[in-house]
N, C-alpha and C positions, 0 to 999 in steps of 0.2 A: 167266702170272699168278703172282705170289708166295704163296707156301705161307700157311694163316690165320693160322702161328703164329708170321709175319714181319711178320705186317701192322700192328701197336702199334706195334713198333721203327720202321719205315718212318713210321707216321704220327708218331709223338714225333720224330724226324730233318726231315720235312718240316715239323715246326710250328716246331722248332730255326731249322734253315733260313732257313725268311719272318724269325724274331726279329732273327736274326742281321742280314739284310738289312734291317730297320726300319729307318725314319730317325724323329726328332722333327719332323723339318722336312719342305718340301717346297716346290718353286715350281709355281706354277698361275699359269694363264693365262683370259682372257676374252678375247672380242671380240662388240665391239657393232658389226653389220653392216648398210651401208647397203642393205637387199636389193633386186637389180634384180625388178623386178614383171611379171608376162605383164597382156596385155591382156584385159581383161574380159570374158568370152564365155561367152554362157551352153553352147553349142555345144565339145564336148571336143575337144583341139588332136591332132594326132598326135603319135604317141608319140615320133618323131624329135624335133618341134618343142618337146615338152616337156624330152627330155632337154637340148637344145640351151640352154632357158632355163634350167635345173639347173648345165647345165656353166659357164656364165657365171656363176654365184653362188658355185660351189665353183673357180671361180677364183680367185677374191678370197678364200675362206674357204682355201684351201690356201696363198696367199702369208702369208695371219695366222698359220696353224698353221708354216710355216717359219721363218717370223721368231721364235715363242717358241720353238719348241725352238733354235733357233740363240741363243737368249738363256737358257737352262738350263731352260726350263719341263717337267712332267713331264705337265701333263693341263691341258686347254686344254676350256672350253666355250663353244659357239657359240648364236647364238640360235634361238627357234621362228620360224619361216616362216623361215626363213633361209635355206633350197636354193629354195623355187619362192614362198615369198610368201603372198597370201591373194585375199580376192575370188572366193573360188568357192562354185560352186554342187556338188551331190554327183553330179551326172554329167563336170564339167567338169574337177574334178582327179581324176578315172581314171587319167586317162594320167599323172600326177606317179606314182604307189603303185608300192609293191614289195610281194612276198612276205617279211617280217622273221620268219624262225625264231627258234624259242626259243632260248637262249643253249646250252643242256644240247646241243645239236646239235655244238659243238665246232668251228667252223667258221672259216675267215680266207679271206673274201671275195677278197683281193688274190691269193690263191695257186688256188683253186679255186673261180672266179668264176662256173659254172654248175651248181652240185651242185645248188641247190634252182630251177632257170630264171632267167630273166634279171634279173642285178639289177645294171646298171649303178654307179648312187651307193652301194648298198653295198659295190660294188667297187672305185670309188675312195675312197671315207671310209678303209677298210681300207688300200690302200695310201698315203694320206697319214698313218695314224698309223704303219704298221709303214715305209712310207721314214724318217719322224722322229722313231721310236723316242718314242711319246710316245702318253698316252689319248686317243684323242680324243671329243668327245662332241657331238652334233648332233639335229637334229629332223626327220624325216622322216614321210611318212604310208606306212602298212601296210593291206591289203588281205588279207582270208579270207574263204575262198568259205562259203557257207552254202546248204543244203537246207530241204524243208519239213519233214523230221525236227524241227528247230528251230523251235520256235514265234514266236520271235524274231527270224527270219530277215527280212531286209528286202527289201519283193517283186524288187528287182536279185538277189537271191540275194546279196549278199556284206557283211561289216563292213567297214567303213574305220572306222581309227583314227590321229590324231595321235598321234603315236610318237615316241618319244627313242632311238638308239639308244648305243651304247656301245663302241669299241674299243682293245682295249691294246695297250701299243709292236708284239706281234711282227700285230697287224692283225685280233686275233680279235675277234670279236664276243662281250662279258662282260655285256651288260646289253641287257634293251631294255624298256621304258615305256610302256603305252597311258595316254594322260592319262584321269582321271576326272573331273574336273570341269572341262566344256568350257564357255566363255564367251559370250556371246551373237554371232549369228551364225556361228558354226560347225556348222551344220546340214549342212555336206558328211560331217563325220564322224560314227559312233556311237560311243555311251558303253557303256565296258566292264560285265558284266554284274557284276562286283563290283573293289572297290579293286587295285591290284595295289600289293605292295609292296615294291621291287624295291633289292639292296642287291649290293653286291660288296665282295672284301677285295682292298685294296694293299700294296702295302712298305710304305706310309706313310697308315694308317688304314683305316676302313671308312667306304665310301661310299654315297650311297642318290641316287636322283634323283625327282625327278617335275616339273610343267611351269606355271609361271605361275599359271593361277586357283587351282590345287589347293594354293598356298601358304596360303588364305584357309581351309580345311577343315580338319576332324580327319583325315579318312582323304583323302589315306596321307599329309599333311603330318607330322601329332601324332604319329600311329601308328610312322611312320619313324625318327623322334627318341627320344622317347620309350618305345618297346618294342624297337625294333631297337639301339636303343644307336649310331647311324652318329656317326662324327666329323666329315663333311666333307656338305651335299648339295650335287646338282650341278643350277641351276636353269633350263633355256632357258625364255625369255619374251620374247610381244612385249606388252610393259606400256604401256597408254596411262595419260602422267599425270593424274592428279588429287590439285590440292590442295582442303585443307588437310591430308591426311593421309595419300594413297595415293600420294605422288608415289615414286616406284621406288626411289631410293637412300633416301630415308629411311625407307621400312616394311622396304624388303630387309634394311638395317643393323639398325632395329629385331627386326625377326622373329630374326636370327641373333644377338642382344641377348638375347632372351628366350626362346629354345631353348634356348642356350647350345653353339652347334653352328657350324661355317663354314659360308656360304653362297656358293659361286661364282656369281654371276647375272650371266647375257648377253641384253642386249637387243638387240632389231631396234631401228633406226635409220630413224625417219620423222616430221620436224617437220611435215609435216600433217597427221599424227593424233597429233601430242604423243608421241610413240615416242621414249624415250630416257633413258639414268641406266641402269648399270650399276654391278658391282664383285667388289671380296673382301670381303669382311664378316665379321666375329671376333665372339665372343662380347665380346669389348673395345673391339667400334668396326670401321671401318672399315678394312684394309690399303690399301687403295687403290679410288678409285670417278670415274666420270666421267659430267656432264649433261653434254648439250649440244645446246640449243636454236636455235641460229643458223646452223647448218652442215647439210650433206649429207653428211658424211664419218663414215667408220666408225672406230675405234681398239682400239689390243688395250692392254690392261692386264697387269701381272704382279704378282707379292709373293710373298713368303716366307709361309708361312703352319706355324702348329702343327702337328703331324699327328694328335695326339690334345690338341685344346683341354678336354675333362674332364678329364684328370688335367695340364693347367698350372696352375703354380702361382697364377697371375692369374685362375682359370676364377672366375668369377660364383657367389659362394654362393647358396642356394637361396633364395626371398623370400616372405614372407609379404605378398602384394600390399596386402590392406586393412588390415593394423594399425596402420599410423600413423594412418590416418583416422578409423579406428573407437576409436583408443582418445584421440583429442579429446575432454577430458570435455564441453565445450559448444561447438555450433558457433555462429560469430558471426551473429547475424541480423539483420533489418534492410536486407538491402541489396536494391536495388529490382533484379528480374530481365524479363527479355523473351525471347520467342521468334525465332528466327531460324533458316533453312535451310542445313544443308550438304546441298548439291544436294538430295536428297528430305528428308533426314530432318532433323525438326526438334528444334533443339538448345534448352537453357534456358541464357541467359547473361545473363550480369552486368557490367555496363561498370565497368572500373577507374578511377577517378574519379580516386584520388591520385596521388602518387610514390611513394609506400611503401601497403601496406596487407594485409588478412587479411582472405579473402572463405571466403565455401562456395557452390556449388550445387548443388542438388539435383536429379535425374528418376528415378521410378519408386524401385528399389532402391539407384542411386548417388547417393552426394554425392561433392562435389569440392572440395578443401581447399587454398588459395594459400596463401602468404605470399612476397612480392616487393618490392621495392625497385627503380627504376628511376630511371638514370640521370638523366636529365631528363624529365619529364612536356609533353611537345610538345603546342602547340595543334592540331598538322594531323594527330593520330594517336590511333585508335583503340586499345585493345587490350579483352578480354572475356576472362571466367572462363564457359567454358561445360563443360553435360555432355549426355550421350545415353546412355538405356538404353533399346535398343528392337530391333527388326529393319528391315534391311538391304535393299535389292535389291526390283527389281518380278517377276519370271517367281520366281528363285531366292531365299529370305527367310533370312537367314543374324540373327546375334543379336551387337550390336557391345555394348559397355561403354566410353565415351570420356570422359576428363576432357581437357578441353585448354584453355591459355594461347595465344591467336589473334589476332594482328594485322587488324584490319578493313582493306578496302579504301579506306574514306571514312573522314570525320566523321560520314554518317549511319546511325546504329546499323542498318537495313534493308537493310546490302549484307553486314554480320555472319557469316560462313560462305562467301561468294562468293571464287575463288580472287583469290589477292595472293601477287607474290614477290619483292618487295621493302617495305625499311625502312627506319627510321634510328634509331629507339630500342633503343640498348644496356642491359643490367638488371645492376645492381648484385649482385642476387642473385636467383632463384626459387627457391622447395619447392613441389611437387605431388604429392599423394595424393590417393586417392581410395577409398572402402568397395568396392573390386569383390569379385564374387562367383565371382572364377573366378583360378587358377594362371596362366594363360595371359594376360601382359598384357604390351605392345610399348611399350619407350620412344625415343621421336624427339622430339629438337630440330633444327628445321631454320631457318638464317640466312638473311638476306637474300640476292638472288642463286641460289636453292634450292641453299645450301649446306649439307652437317654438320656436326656440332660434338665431332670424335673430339678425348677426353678433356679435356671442358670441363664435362662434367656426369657423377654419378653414381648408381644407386640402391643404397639402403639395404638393409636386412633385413630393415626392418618398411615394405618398399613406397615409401619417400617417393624422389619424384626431386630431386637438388638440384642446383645451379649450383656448381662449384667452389668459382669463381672471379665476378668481373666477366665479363658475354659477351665474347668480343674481337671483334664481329661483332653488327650490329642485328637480332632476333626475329623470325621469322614466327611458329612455332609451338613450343611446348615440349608436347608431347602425350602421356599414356597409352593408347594402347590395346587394347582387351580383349575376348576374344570364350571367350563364354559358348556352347561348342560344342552343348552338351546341351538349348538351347533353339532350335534351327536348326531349323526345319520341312522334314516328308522334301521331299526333291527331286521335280518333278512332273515330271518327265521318263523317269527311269531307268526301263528296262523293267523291271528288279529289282526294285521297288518295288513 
């Protein structure tokens, strides 16, 4: 042990050290994974036959992780269900679980593989990051035994948790994530008894993670960002699309748009449950991102990425979300509105009549402020100026704020909110603002094709989103949106609560 009056020296040299070793940069890798799936049983498989389905998935997930570090990547993430899949019930994936120590244990799986009992996959995760000298980062489920001491204890005695784990180049285990906010049907796992908010330090930033739904919440999404100060999060998700706004690359890109943070997000890979759209995502758009609807096949992505995107000089000044709208001395009135559903929740919109023109609409506390210009005004093509201020979700009630520019499926205004992903009307120009009542608000344009549109539009500082340019690419949606965290009704689930 070094003497106490060595240990400032020691720690000013190790903080020297890391500095010295920074980079600004950094390559990160994704891959969006076709995951092979076990067969549906309500009845739990052995534990051979599970590993066995494990090992075939981190087949495939080990040749991806080979191929980026053979291509310079430095941390690679993979997606949720990605080792064994989903479809279960909470007795059936038993046999998937491991015992996942806490990180403070000091531990590298690949080297001493039976310190805490058998943990196969953490044994090899380990040794696929420290053979490829590279992070790797995954989603696994975790098991802890629990007594009647605990009130909480589930009559099996034990927690399952959907878990993210986390390894660096030399295989240690640096991170590990129980998700908090689990999405419907995940009833195999429990919810952790409070947020966890989990962060580590690199050569090349500070990183935080957590897992798909929990991106839609304050805690640990907001919390992670915004009080932990992380530059980079690391996102496994299996996202099922939905348009007109939740389609996966465009809120991904949005969300790390309006954090101002990278976002690494790996999707599982399943066109029949609309599985798919990943990427890197900048506080400036997109480094690189991939849909793809037509295929079965998995792919890994790379890019260069900032290592501390706050202090670029490009980083996204801070935004006053409502001021452009609220300071419209008079909004234009007059234009005839209607109701219309995106999936549940019903929006107020306004059909754009002209080529050119300057709408508002209003719900509840927001208004929504146009001004557009379109290229040609098409007979076979709808577009609407809609907004929603209201709550979210049927079991879970979350509180959205949306102003959005939306391509209809039809001519008849009653299909108005129903998913469309494709177009042909280009816009000359769009602005969109809106009065929101919250910091917190996400901007996406997404093209025909469910394409993005990195550096084709910008926001302001007093909130307005604008068009550069001409689109180079036909509209689906040009959309704000906004969630007013402080209005989210508790959660009816969490034993916590």
């Amino acid at each position: 042990m070094l003497p106490s009056q060595a240990l400032l020296p020691a720690a000013v040299f190790a903080l020297t050290a890391l500095q010295a070793l920074a980079s600004d940069t950094f390559i990160a890798a994704i891959y969006e994974h076709a995951v092979i799936l076990p067969y549906p049983t309500p009845e739990p498989v052995s534990p051979r036959d599970a590993l066995d389905l494990m090992n075939k998935n981190m087949d495939v997930l080990e040749g991806a992780i080979k191929e980026a570090a053979q291509q310079g990547a430095q941390i690679i993430v993979t997606p949720e269900d990605g080792i064994y899949g989903w479809q279960f019930t909470r007795e059936s994936i038993y046999p998937y679980l491991e015992d996942i120590p806490d990180p403070v244990v000091n531990w590298i799986p690949c080297t001493d593989p039976s310190r805490f009992g058998p943990a196969p996959v953490q044994e090899r995760l380990s040794c696929m990051a420290r053979n490829n000298s590279i992070y790797v980062v995954a989603n696994i489920g975790d098991k802890k035994p629990c007594d009647s001491s605990d009130p909480d204890c589930p009559s099996d005695g034990r927690y399952q948790y959907n878990t993210d784990v986390v390894f660096d180049p030399e295989g240690k285990l640096v991170a590990r994530y129980h998700k908090y906010n689990l999405f419907r049907g995940e009833s195999q796992f429990n919810y952790p008894k409070e947020p966890e908010v989990i962060t580590f330090e690199t050569p090349f930033g500070k990183f935080g993670i957590f897992t798909c739904f929990d991106i839609l919440f304050y805690e640990p999404a907001v919390v992670l960002v915004s009080k932990m100060q992380v530059d980079t999060v690391l996102f496994p998700t299996a996202w099922m699309n939905v348009l007109p706004f939740l389609t996966a690359v465009e809120f991904h890109s949005a969300w790390a748009m309006g954090m101002g943070v990278n976002l690494l997000s790996a999707n599982t890979h399943n066109t029949s449950m609309a599985m798919t759209g990943d990427g890197l995502f900048t506080p400036e758009g997109p480094a690189a991102y991939h849909y793809d609807s037509a295929t079965e096949e998995g792919q890994l992505l790379l890019a260069e990425l900032s290592s501390r995107p706050r202090l670029a000089p490009a980083c996204p000044p801070a935004i006053d979300w409502g001021l452009h709208a609220t300071s419209i001395e008079k909004f234009p009135g007059g234009n005839d509105t209607f109701s219309g559903a995106v999936r549940k929740d019903i929006f107020t919109f306004s059909e754009l009549r002209h080529k050119a023109g300057n709408y508002t609409v209003c719900q509840g506390d927001l208004c929504c402020h146009l001004v557009y210009e379109m290229s040609d005004k098409r007979k076979d093509e709808v577009y609407v100026l809609g907004a929603f201020d209201g709550l979210h979700g049927s079991l879970i009630k979350y509180h959205w704020q949306i102003c959005t520019l939306l391509k209809c499926p039809s001519t008849n205004l009653s299909t108005c909110g129903q998913p469309v992903e494709t177009a042909q009307t280009k816009f000359e120009m769009f602005s969109l603002s809106g009065t929101f009542g919250t910091s917190y608000v996400f901007p996406e344009v997404l093209y025909s094709g469910v394409q993005l549109a990195p550096g084709e539009f910008e926001v302001l500082r007093d909130g307005c989103m604008k068009s550069k340019h001409a689109t180079s690419k036909p509209l689906i949606t040009a959309t704000l949106f906004g969630r007013l965290y402080e209005k989210d009704l508790p959660h009816p689930l969490r034993t916590s609560q």
